[in-house]
N, C-alpha and C positions, 0 to 999 in steps of 0.2 A: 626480519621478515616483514612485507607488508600486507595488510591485509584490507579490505574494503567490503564495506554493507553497502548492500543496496535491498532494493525493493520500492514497493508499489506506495506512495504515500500515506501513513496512517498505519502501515503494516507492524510497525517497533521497532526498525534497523537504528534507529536512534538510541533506544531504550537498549538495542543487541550490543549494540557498538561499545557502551556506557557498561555497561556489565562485561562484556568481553577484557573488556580494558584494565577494570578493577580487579577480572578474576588473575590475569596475566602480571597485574601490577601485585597483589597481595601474596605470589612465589616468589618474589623477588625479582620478577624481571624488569630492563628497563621499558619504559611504554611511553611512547608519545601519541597524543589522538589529535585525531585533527577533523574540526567539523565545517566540509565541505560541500553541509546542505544549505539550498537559499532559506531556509527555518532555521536558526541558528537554536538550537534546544539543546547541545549535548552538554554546555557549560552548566546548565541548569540538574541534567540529568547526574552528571557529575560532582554536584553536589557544594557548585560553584556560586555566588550571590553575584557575580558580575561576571563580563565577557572580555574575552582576552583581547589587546589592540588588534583590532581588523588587519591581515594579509594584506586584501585588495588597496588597503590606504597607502600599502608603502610599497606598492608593486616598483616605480622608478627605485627606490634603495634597494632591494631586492636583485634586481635586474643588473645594478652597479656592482655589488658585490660579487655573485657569480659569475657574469664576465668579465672578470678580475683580469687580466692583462691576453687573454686570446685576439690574436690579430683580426681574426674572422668575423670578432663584431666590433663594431667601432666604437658603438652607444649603446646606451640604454634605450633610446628610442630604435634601434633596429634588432631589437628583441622581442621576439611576441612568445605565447604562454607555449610551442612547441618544440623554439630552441636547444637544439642537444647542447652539449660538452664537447669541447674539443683541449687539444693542447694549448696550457694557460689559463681554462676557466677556474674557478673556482670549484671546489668539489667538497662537501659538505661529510662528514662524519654523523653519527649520527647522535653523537655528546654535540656537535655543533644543532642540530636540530634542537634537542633539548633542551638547550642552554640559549633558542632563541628569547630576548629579551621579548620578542614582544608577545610569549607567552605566556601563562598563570599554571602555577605548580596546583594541584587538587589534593583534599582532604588523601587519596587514598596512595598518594606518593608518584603520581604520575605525570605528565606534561600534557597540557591543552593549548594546540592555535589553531586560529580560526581563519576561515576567510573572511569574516563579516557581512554584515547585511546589506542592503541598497543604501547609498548617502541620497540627500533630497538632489543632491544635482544629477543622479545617477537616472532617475524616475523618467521613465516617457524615451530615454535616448541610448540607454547600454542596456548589453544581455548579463544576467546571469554569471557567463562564460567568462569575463573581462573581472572576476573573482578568483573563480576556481581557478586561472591559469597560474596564479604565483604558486597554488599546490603543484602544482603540473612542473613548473618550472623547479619548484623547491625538488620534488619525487626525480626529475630529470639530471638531479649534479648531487642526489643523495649514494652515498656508498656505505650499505647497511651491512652490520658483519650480526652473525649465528649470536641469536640470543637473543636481538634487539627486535622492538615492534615497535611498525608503528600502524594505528587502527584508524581510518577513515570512515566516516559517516557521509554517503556520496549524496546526491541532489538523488529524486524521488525518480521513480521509473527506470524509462531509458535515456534518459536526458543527458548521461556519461558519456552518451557515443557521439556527441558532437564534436569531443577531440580525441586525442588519442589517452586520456585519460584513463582510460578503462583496462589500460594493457599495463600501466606502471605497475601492478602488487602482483602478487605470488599467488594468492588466494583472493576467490570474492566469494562472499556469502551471501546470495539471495535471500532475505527475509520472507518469506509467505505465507500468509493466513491460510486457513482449509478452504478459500470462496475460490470461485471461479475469477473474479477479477483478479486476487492476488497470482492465483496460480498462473492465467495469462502474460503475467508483467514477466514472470520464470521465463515463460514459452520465449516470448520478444527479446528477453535478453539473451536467454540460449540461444537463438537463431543468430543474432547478430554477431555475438563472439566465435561462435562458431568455427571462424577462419582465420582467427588470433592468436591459439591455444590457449586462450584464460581458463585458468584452472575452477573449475564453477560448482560449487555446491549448493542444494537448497537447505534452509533453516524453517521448519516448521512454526509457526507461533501462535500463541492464542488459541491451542489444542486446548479441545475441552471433553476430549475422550476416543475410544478406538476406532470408530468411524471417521473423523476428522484424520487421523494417522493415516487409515485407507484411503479416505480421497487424496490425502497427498502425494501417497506413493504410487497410486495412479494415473495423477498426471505429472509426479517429477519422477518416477522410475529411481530405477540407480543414481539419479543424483542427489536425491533425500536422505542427509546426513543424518539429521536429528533432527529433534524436536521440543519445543521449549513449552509445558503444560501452562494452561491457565495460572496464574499465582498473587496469590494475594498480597506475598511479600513486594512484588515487582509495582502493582498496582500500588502499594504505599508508597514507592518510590516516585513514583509519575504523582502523584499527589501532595508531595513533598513534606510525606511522612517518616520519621525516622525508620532508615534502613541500612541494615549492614550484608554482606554475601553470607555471613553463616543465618541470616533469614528465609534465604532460598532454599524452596524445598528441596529433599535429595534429588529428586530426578532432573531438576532443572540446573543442577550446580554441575551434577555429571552432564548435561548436557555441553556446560561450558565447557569440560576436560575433554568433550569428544572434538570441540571447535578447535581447542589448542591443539591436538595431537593432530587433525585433520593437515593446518598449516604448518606444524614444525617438519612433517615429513613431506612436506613442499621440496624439491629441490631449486636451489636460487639460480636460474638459467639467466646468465648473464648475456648471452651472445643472441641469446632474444630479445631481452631487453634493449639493446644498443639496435636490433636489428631494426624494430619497432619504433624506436625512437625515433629515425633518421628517416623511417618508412613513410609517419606522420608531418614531418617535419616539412617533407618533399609535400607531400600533399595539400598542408592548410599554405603553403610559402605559391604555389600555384593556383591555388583557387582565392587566395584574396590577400596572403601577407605579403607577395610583392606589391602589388596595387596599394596595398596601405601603405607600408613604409616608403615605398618608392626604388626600393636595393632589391635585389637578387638575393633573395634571402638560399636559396638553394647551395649560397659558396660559403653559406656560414656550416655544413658539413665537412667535419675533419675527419676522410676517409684514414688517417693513419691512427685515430686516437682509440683506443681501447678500453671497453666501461668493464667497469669491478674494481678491484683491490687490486 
């Protein structure tokens, strides 16, 4: 299953992300996270002293290896971050994810890649975007089977809806404080998926008692899963004071059992996934990836190829 935080910056989807992961990883599951904010902090949250080799740096290998002998794309240069799968690409397992070298195993038995941060050439002339797509690209030729996670930490806001990024997981967890601005960032992301079917729920955070609970549930309704209390254990963690999950208090640990069971009864719609894939593909290949590469990117669509298992 994959799953994604987001939320309003400053909110904790970092800190949610980083905990979620730990609590999935310490039943025994396998977990790979992957921090897909331009803040690079969940190595840190994790419990990491260093950052794993940046994505974005090896976007060209990347790109090589996935499309592995499909006729459809020539090169690596006429690949951009929306590229489906077709017959002949490479298709990624999800021991292949984990076992990518250019990640860092974490204290709590898990796998961490990252995009990486801006390099000084990157300053004044690239977006953001020209990171995250090697996620996009990795999540596009992944074929995850029951059991397996992997947890995303998205860029802040709405800033996911610039590709089709946002449609790749099964679940997303809005992070939102009780304020008004957090709540907003909910409103704008609900509106926009809307027409996607992303499966959407909200994460309460930084609750500091039952008025904060009310205002949330008044402005997320029924999408107000939980909610994760004040905690001093979490705050040692952000502080990078020794922490372990049996630190968290009861209610915030059940909180994390309500996020798992939230996503494991996700059903994995594959025929969505492909449907979307190919949806987005058509659309960033018309509004600017033919013009960059120069090719028709719209015949690298293999109406015969089939995503899943």
């Amino acid at each position: 299953m994959r799953v994604a935080f987001v939320g309003k910056g400053g909110s904790g989807k970092t800190t949610m992300s980083a905990l979620f992961a730990r609590h999935v990883a310490s039943q025994g599951a396998p977990v790979v996270a992957i921090d897909a904010d331009i803040n690079q902090h969940l190595a840190l949250v994790l419990g990491l002293d260093r950052q794993p080799e940046p994505l974005g740096a090896h976007l060209t290998e990347i790109k090589e290896r996935l499309r592995g002998t499909n006729p459809r794309i020539p090169s690596a240069e006429a690949m951009v971050k929306t590229t489906p799968p077709g017959r002949g690409s490479t298709l990624l397992s999800f021991d292949d994810l984990a076992g990518d070298p250019l990640g860092l195993s974490t204290p709590d038995g898990l796998r961490l890649l990252a995009t990486g941060p801006f390099s000084d050439d990157d300053l004044g002339v690239a977006c953001y975007h020209s990171k995250v797509g090697a996620v996009e690209l990795l999540l596009n030729h992944l074929v995850d089977g029951p059991g397996e996670y992997v947890v995303v930490d998205m860029t802040a806001g709405a800033d996911s809806f610039a590709s089709g990024l946002f449609t790749r997981f099964d679940m997303t967890f809005l992070v939102a404080e009780p304020t008004r601005q957090g709540v907003s960032v909910y409103r704008q992301y609900r509106d926009y998926a809307a027409q996607y079917d992303v499966a959407l729920a909200v994460v309460g955070n930084k609750v500091h008692g039952p008025s904060d609970v009310d205002f949330l549930r008044e402005h997320a309704g029924d999408d107000l899963l939980t909610w994760m209390e004040h905690s001093a254990a979490v705050r040692a963690l952000e502080q990078g004071r020794p922490f372990a999950l049996d630190d968290l208090e009861p209610v915030n640990a059940d909180a994390l059992t309500v996020l798992r069971k939230a996503l494991d009864e996700q059903e994995k719609d594959w025929a969505r996934f492909g449907r979307q894939t190919v949806e987005f593909h058509l659309r960033n290949a018309r509004a600017w990836g033919n013009a960059k590469t120069g090719v028709d990117l719209t015949e690298q669509v293999d109406p015969e190829f089939v995503y899943g298992p």
